[in-house]
C-alpha positions in Angstrom: 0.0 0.0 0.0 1.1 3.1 -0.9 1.3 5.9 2.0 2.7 8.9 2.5 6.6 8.6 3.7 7.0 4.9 2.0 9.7 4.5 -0.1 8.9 3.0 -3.5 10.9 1.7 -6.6 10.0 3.8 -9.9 12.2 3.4 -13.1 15.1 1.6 -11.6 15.1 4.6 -8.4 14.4 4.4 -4.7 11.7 7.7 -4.0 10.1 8.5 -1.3 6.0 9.5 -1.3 6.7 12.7 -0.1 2.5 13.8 -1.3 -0.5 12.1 -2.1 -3.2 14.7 -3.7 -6.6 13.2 -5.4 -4.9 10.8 -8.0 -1.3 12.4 -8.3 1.2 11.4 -6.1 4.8 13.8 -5.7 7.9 11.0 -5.4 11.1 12.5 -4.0 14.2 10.7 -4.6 17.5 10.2 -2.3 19.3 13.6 -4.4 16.3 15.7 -3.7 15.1 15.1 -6.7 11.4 15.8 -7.0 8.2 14.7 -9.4 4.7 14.6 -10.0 2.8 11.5 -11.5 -0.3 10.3 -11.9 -0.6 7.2 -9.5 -2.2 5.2 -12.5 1.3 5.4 -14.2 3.3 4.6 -10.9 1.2 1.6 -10.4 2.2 0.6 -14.4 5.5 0.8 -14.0 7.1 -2.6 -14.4 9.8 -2.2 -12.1 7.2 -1.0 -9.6 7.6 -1.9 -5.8 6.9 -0.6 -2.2 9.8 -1.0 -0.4 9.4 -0.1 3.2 6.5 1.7 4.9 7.0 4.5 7.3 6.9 3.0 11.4 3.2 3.4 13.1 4.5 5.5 15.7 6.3 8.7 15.6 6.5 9.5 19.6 10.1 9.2 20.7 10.4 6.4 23.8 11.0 9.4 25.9 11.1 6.4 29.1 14.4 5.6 27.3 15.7 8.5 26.5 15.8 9.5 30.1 17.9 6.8 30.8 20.5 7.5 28.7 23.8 9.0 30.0 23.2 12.9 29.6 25.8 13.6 26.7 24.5 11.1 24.1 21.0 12.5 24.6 21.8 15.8 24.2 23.6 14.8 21.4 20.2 13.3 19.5 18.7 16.6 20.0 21.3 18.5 18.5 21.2 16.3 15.9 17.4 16.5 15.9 17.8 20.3 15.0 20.4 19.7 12.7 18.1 17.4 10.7 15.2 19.8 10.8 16.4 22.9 9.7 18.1 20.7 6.8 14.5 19.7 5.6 11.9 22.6 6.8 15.0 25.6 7.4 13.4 26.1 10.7 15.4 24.0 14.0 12.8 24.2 15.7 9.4 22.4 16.0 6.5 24.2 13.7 6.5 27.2 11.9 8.7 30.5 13.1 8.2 34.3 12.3 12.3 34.1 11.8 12.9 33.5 7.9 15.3 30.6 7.4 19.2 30.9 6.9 19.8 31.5 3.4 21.9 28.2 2.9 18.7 26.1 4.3 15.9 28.1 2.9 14.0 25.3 0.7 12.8 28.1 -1.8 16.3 28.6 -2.7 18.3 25.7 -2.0 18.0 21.9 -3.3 17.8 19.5 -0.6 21.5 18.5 -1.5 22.6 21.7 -1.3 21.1 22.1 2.1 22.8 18.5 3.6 26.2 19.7 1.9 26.0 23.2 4.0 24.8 21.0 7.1 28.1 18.9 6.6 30.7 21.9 5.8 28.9 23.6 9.0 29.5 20.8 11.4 33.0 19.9 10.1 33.8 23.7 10.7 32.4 23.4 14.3 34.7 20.7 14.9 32.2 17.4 14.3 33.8 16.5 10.8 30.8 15.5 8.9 29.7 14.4 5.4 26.8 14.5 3.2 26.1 10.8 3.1 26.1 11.6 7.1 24.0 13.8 6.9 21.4 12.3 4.4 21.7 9.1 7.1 21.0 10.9 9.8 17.9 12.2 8.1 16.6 9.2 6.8 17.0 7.6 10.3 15.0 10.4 11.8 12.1 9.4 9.5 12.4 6.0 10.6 12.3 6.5 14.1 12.4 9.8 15.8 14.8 11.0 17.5 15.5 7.8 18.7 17.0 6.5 15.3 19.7 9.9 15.8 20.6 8.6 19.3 24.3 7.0 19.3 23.0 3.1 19.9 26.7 2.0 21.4 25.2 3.4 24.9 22.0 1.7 24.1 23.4 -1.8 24.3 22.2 -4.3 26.7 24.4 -5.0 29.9 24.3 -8.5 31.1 25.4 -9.7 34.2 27.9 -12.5 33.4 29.7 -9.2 31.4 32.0 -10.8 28.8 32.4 -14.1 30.5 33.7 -17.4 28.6 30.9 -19.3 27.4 32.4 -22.6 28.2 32.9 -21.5 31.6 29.3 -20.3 32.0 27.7 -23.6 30.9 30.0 -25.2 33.2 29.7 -23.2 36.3 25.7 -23.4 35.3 25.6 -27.3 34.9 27.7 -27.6 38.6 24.8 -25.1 40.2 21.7 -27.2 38.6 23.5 -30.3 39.9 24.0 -29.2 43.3 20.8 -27.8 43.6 19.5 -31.0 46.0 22.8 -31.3 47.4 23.6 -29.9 50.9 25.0 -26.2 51.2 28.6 -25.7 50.2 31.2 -22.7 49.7 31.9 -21.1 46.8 35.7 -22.7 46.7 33.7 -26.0 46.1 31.7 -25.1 43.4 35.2 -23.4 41.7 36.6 -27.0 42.1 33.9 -28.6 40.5 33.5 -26.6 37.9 37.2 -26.5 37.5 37.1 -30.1 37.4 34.5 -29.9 34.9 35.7 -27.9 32.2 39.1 -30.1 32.4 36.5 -33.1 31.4 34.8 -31.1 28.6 37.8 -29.4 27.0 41.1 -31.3 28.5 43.8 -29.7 31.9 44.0 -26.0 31.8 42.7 -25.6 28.1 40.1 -23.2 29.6 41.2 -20.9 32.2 38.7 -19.8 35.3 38.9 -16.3 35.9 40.2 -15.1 39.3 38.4 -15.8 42.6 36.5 -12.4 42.6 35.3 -12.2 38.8 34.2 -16.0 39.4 32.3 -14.9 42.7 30.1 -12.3 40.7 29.4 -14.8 38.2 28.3 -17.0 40.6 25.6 -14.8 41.7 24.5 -13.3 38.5 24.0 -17.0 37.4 22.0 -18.2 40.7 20.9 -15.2 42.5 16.9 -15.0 42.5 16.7 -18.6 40.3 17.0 -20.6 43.5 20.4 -22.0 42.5 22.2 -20.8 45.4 21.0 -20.4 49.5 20.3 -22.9 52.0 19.4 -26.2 51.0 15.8 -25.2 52.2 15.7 -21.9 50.0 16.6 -24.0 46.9 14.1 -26.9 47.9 11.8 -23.6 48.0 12.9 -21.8 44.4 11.9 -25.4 42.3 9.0 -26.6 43.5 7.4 -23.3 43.0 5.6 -22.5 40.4 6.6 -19.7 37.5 4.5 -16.7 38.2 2.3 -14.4 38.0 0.2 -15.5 40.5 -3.2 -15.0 40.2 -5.4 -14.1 43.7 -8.7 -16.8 44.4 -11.3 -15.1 44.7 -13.9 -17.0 47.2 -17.4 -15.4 47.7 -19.3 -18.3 49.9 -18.7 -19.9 53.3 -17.1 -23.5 52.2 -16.3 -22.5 48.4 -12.4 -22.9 49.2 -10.9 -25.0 52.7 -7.5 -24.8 53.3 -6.1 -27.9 55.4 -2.5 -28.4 57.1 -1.0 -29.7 59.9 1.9 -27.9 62.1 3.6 -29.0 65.3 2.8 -26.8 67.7 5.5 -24.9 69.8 4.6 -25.7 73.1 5.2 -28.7 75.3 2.4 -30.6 77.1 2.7 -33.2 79.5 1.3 -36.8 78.3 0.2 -39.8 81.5 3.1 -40.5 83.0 5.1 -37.4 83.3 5.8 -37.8 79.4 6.7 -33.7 77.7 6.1 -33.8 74.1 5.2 -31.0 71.1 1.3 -31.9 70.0 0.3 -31.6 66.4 -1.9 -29.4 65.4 -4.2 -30.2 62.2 -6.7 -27.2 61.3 -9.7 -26.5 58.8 -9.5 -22.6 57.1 -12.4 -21.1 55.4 -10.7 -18.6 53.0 -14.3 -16.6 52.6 -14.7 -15.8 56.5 -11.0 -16.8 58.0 -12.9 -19.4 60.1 -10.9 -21.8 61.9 -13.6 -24.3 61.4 -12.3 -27.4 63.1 -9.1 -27.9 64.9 -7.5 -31.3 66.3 -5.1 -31.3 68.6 -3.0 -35.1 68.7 0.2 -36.2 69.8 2.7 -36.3 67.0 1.9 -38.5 63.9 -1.7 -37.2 62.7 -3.4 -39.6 61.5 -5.7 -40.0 57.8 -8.7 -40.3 60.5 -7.5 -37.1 62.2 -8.2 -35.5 58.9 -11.1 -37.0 58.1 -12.7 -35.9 61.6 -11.9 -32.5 60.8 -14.8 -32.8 58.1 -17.2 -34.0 60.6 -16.1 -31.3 62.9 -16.6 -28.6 60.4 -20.5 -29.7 59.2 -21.6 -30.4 63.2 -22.2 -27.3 65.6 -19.7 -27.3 68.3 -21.7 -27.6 71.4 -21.0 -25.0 74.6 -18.9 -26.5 77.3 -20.6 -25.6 80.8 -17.2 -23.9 82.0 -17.8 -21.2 79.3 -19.3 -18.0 79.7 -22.4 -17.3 77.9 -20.8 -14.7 76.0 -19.2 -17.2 73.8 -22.7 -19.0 72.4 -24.1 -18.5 69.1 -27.2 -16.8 70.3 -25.0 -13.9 72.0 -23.1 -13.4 68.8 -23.6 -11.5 65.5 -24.5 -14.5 63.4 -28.3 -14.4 62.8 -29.0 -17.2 65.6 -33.0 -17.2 65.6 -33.1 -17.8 61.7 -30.4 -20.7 61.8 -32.2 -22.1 64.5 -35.5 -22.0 62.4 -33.4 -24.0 60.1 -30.7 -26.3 62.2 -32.5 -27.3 65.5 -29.0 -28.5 66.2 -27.8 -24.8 66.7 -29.0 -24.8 70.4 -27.0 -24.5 73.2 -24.0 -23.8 70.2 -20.9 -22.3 70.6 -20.1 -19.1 68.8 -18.3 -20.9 65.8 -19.4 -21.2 61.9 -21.2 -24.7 60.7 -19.5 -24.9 57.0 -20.0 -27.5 54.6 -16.7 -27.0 52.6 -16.7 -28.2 48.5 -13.2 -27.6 47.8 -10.8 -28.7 49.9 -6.5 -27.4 49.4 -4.5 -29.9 51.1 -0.2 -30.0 50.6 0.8 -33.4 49.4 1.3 -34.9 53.0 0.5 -39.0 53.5 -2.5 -37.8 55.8 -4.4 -35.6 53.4 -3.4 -37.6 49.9 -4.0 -41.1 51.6 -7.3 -42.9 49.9 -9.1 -42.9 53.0 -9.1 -39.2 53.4 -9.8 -38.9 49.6 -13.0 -41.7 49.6 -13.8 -39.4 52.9 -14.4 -36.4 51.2 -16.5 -38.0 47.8 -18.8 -39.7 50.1 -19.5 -36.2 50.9 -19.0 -34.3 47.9 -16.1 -32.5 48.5 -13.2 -32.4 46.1 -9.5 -32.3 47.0 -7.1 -29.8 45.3 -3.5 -30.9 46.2 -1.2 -28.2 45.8 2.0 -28.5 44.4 5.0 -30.2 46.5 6.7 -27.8 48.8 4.6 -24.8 47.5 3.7 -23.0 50.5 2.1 -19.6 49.0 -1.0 -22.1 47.5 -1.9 -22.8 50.5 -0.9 -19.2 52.1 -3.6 -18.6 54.2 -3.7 -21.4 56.4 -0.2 -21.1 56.6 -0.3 -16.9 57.8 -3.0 -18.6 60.4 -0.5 -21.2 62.0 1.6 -18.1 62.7 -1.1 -16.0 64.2 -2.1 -19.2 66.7 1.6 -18.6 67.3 1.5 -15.5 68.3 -1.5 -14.6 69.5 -1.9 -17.8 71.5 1.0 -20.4 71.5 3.1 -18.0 73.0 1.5 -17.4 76.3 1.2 -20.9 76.8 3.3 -22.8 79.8 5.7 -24.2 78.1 6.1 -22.2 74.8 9.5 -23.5 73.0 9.7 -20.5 70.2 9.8 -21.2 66.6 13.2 -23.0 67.1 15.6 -24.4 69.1 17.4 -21.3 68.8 14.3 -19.2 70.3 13.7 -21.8 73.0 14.5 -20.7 76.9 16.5 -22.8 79.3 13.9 -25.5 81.0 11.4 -24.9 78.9 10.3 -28.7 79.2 10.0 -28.1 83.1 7.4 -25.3 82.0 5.1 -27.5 80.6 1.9 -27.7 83.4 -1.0 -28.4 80.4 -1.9 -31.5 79.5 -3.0 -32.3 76.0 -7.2 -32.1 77.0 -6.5 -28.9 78.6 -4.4 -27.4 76.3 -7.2 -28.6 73.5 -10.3 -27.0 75.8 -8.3 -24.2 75.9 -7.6 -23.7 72.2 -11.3 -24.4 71.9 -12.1 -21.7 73.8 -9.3 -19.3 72.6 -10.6 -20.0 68.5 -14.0 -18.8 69.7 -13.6 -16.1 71.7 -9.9 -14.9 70.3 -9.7 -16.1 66.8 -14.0 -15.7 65.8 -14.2 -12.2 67.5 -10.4 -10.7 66.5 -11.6 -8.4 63.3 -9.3 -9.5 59.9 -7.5 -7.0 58.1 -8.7 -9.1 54.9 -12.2 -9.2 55.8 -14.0 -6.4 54.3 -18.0 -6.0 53.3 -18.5 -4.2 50.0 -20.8 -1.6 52.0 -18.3 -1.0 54.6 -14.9 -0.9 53.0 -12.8 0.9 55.6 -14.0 -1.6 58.9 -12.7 -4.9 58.6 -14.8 -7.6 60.0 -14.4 -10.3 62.1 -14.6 -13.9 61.0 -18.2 -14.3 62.4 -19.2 -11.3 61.0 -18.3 -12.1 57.9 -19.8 -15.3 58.3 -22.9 -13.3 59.5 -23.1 -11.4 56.2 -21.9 -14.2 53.6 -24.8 -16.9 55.1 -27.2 -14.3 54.1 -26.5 -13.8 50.8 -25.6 -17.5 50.2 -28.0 -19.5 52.6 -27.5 -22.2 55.0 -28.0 -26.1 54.7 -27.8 -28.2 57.5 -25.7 -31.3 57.0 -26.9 -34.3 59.4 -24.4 -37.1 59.8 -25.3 -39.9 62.1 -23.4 -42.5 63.5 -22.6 -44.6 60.0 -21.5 -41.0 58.9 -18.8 -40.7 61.5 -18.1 -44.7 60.4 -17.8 -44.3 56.5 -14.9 -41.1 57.4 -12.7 -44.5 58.8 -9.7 -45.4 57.4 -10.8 -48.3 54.6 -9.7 -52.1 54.4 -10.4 -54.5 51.9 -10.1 -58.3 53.0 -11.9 -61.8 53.3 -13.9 -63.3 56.2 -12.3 -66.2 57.0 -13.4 -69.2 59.6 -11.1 -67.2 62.2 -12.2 -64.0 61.7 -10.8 -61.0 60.1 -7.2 -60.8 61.0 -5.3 -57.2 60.2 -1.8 -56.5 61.3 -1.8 -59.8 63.6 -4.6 -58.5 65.6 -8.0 -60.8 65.0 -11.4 -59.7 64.8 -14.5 -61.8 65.3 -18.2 -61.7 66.3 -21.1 -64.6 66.1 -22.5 -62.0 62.8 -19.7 -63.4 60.7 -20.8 -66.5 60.6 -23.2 -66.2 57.8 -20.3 -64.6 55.6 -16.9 -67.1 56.4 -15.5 -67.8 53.5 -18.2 -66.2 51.2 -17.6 -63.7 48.2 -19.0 -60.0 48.7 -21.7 -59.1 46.8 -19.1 -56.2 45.9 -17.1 -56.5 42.5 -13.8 -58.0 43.9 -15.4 -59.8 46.3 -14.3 -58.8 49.5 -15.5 -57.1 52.6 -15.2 -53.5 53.0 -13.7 -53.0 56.7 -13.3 -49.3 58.4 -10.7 -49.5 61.3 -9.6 -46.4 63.9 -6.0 -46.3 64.0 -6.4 -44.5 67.5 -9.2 -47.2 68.8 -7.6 -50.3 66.9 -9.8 -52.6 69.8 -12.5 -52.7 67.3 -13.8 -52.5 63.7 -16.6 -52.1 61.6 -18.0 -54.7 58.4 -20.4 -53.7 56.1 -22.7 -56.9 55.3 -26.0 -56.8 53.8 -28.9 -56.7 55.2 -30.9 -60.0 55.9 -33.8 -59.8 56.4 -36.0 -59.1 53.3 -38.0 -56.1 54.2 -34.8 -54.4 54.1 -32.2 -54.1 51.6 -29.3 -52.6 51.4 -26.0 -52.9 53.6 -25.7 -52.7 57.7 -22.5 -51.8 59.8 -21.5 -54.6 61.9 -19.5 -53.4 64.6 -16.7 -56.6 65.3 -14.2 -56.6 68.2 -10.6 -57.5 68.8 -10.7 -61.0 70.6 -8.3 -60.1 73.1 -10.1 -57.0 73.9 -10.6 -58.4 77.5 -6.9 -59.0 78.1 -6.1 -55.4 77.1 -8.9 -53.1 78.6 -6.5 -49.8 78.4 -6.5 -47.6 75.6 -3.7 -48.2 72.8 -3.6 -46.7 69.1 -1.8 -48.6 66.7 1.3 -47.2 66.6 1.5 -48.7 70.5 0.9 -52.0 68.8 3.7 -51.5 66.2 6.2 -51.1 68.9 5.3 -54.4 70.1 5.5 -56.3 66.6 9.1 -54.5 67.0 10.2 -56.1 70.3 8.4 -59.8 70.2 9.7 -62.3 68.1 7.5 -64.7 66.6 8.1 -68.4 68.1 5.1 -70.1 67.1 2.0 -70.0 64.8 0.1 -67.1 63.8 -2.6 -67.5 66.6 0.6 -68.0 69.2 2.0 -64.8 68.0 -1.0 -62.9 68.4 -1.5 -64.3 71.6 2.1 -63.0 72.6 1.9 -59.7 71.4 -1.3 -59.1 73.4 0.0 -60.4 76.7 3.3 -58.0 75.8 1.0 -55.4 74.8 -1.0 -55.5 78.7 2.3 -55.5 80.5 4.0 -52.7 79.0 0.5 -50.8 79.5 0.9 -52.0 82.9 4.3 -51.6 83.5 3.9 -47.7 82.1 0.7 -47.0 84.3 2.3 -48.1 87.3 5.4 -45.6 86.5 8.4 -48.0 85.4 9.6 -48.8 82.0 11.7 -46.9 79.5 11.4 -43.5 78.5 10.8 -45.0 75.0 7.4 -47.1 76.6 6.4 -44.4 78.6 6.5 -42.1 75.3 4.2 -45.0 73.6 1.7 -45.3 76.2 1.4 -41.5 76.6 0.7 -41.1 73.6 -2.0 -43.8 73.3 -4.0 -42.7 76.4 -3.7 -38.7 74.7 -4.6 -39.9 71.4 -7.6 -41.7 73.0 -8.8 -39.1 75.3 -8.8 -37.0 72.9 -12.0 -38.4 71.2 -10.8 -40.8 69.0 -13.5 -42.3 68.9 -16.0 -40.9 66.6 -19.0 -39.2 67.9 -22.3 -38.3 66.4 -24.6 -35.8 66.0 -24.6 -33.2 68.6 -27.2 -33.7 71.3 -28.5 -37.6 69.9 -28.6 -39.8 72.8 -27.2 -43.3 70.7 -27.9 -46.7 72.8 -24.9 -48.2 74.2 -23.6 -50.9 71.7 -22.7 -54.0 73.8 -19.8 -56.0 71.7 -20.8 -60.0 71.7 -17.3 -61.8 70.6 -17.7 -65.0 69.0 -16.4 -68.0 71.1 -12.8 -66.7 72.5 -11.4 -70.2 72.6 -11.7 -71.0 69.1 -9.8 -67.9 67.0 -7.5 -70.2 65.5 -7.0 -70.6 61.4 -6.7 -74.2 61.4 -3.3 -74.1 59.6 -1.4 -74.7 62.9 -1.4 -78.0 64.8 -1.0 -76.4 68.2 -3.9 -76.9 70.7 -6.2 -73.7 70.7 -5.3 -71.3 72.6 -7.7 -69.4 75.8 -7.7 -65.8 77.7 -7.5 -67.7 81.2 -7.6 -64.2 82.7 -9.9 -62.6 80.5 -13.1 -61.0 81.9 -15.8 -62.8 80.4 -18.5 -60.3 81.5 -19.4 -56.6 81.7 -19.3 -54.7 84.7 -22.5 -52.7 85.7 -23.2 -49.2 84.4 -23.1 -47.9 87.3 -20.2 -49.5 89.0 -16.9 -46.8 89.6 -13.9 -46.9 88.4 -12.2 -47.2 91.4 -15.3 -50.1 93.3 -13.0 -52.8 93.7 -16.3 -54.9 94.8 -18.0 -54.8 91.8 -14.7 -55.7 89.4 -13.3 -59.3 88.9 -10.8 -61.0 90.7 -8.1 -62.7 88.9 -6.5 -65.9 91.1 -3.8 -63.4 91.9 -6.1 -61.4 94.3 -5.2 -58.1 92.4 -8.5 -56.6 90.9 -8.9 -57.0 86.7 -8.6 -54.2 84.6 -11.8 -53.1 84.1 -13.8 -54.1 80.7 -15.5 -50.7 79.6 -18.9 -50.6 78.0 -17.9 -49.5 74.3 -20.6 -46.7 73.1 -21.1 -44.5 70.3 -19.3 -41.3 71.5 -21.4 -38.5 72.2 -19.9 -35.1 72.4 -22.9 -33.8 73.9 -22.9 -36.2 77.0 -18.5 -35.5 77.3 -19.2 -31.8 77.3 -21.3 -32.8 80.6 -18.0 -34.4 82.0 -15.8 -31.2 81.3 
């Protein structure tokens, strides 16, 4: 397309459009040469072609202009004038009252004339300049402003490895991606290696390193800000995350986004037996109202089912504890209490804390929150799981800030408080420790709804009041009316499908799983039978923190109803052991008994090893290493373990009814079977206390039994009453 100031071929000549008028066109060539034309006859020429077209903008990048050192740009704007008053005969900008100089004036002078008086002016001024200069400098000014006439040596792109050896650079880079897992070093090592390199690549001494200093800045223009240099942590950091930019999540409803992480908390608590230890803390964030939604305070080593209770937590209202002050109950709060309550009956008697179904759940890429259980968890309920990338902690940034505001606005005036490290931590802080793990969980409880619900967010805001920022609750408050509220009822088989999941056959002994058996008179129906299920087994749901009992779906029998049932089975030894063990208690066992018989033997074994160091650590002896295990298990299962179910719903107490005791062995064995000589065979009376020796069995020894408690559904209701 032809346009004014392209430069077109005509008769074997470069012009340049210097006019367009109706259907003429006025072509000016390189000499200053100058005709008129019909277009028609430009367009027949046969040696006819556009050549370039003039650039789309004509506004100089003033930015980069500025940044220039001062002489070269005051040299383009000399030059700029030069270059006008060669063309117009005016150095300035625009039209001028002053009549040109008489060797520039264009009525007078060819435009060859004028670029030869430009050049014999500047030569005489001491720039020696030539016409072809002159003309070059002009055409560049067409081209691109006063940024063609700039001198483009200062313009030149600095790099930071300067005029390094290329070999050396790939070298030194390949050493730095290569240690980039590797522990921290110096930078004498990574001169060594690379040293060691380039001899490889290119033979001894062939190419030189440069000296320690010019190496030193090449080593941090090569890794500075790419994570190839730092603590082994730092670079761990720099390549898992991913490239920016980062785009904020925007979340609009209660639920829409859960964040989900687990921290060890800096503070000590004291464990049965004397035993100081760091709890973990596992926590559910609503990014839409900051709402701590459901905390779990364990010993360390969370569990998938730890996880998984958070969920429950989160959908249930968390019920008042009768030490509380009535300040902290829903109905003295901001949330709209009398139209929740139209909706949830369950809200009565609440605590001051959001109910939030969540949909999406962000969870790091930890065993608990990736393991199948958690995941079959949250389908069964409809939540999805968004795992963030490994070792990315700014996808998951708000529960992360939230861990260090429990820190600091809590942790910290804990007994007992250790600081974020060891260097932080005070002398004795271990002898500080006064809480135990219950307490310090009631009061956590208690601190998240009065300190953590009421404490206004800077990132709270409500679109009518931009400059207050709210408090979680409010915000809760104003969100569940714009976005409603559905109450979420989960019942006892609820609280059962959020177990951990086993797969595994009904055998004549039982169910057997990790050398513990499981068996109850219901089985009988189903030994050695295919499940109606694809593969054919039996779906089994375990506690790792209650591992005296499980759960098997079977179907129903009888044929008004259909479906499946939960048939709750228990351990066969449960009588031996009556005090509360998690699994990992049980592993330490498998660790220290060897196995000297059959598999029924060994079981038998374990258990009676099992009761004496639960023995041995209650009456105060052992190792530290025992005591540490026990602890644990009595903190993991006062803690509720043991799931509970809906807030307020009295269950009926679910007596267990073992199978016959004496006959748990598989048959593949030729020992005699094997019987619990000291096993309580009944249950003691509802009623009876703890500490009524009358009422408990009497083993030949003449020391009472350990006590056989009546397993129920757990009620959180009924062990607020006990608090």
């Amino acid at each position: 397309m032809v346009e004014l100031g392209c430069r077109v071929r005509f008769e074997g000549r470069i012009w340049t459009v210097a006019a367009l008028t109706g259907g003429q066109v006025r072509l000016v060539a390189e000499n200053g040469e100058a005709v008129a034309l019909l277009l028609s006859l430009l367009f027949a020429d046969k040696g006819f072609a556009v050549l370039d077209a003039p650039g789309g903008s004509r506004v100089p990048p003033l930015g980069l202009l500025e940044s220039l050192p001062e002489a070269v740009r005051e040299r383009a704007l000399a030059w700029q004038r030069h270059v006008r008053e060669v063309e117009s005969g005016q150095p300035g900008a625009g039209s001028s009252e002053k009549p040109p100089r008489a060797q520039y004036d264009p009525d007078t002078r060819t435009l060859a004339q004028r670029e030869e008086a430009k050049a014999a002016e500047l030569s005489a001024a001491g720039m020696p300049t030539s016409a072809v200069t002159v003309r070059r400098m002009r055409a560049r000014y067409r081209q691109d402003g006063v940024w063609g006439l700039v001198d483009h040596r200062a313009t030149r792109l600095r790099t930071a490895l300067g005029r390094a050896d290329e070999r050396v650079v790939a070298a030194l880079h390949e050493v730095l991606e290569a240690g980039r897992e590797r522990s921290s070093g110096t930078l004498g090592r990574l001169r060594a290696y690379t040293e060691r390199l380039l001899a490889e690549r290119h033979g001894e001494g062939v190419v030189p390193l440069p000296s320690s200093a010019t190496f030193n800045r090449l080593v941090h223009a090569l890794a500075d800000r790419h994570g190839l240099l730092g603590s082994a942590r730092q670079r761990r950091w720099r390549s898992a995350r991913p490239a920016p930019p980062f785009v904020p999540t925007t979340v609009m409803a209660p639920g829409e986004l859960v964040m989900m992480d687990s921290t060890l908390l800096d503070a000590f608590v004291v464990l049965d037996d004397g035993v100081v230890e760091r709890p973990e803390l596992t926590i559910a964030l609503d990014v839409a109202t900051r709402s701590i939604c459901a905390a779990v305070l364990r010993p360390k080593g969370t569990r998938s089912v730890d996880a998984a209770q958070l969920l429950a937590q989160m959908m249930v209202p968390a019920p008042m504890r009768p030490t509380w002050p009535e300040a902290l109950a829903m109905q003295a709060s901001v949330v709209p209490y009398e139209r929740l309550l139209s909706v949830d009956a369950r809200l009565e008697g609440a605590a001051a804390r959001p109910v939030i179904t969540p949909q999406t759940i962000v969870v790091d890429q930890g065993a608990v929150f990736v393991s199948s259980s958690f995941i079959a968890a949250c389908e069964s309920l409809g939540i999805s799981v968004q795992p963030a990338p490994p070792g990315n902690g700014p996808a998951k940034g708000h529960v992360e800030r939230t861990f260090s505001s429990i820190k600091t606005l809590f942790v910290q005036h804990v007994a007992g408080y250790t600081g974020a490290h060891t260097g932080e931590r005070g002398q004795g802080a271990e002898g500080e420790a006064v809480w135990t793990l219950a307490q310090l969980a009631e009061m956590l409880d208690e601190w998240i709804i009065c300190g953590w619900q009421e404490r206004a967010h800077d990132g709270l805001r409500h679109p009518m009041m931009p400059h207050r920022a709210l408090s979680p609750n409010e915000m809760w408050a104003a969100l569940v009316a714009v976005c409603g509220y559905v109450p979420v009822p989960l019942g006892r088989e609820d609280y059962i499908e959020l177990m951990p999941i086993k797969r595994q056959k009904i055998n004549d002994y039982g169910i057997r799983i990790d050398y513990r058996t499981y068996d109850h008179k219901a089985l009988n129906p189903y030994r050695g039978e295919r499940s109606p299920a694809a593969d054919g087994l039996w779906e089994i749901h375990h506690d790792p923190h209650a591992p005296g009992q499980i759960w098997v779906r079977l179907p129903n029998t009888g044929q008004a109803q259909q479906g499946w049932r939960w048939e709750t089975v228990p351990w066969i030894h449960h009588t031996l052991v009556t005090a509360p063990f998690t699994d990992f208690t049980w592993q330490h066992i498998r660790r220290t008994v060897a196995r000297r018989g059959s598999r029924a033997q060994h079981e038998h074994d374990l258990t009676l090893a099992l009761r004496e160091l639960l023995e041995r650590a209650a009456a105060g002896h052992g190792s530290h290493r025992e005591k540490v295990v026990t602890a644990r298990a009595r903190a993991a299962n006062n803690g509720g373990a043991v799931w509970g179910i809906l807030y307020g719903q009295q269950p009926e107490a679910e007596t267990l009814e073992p199978a016959n005791e004496d006959v748990f062995d598989d048959g593949k064995d030729d020992e005699e079977p094997l019987t619990d000589d000291d096993a309580v065979s009944t249950w003691p009376a509802e009623h009876a206390q703890a500490n009524d020796s009358s009422t408990a069995p009497v083993r030949e020894t003449g020391v009472p039994a350990p006590r056989r408690p009546q397993v129920t559904v757990y009620d959180p209701f009924e062990e607020s009453l006990r608090w």
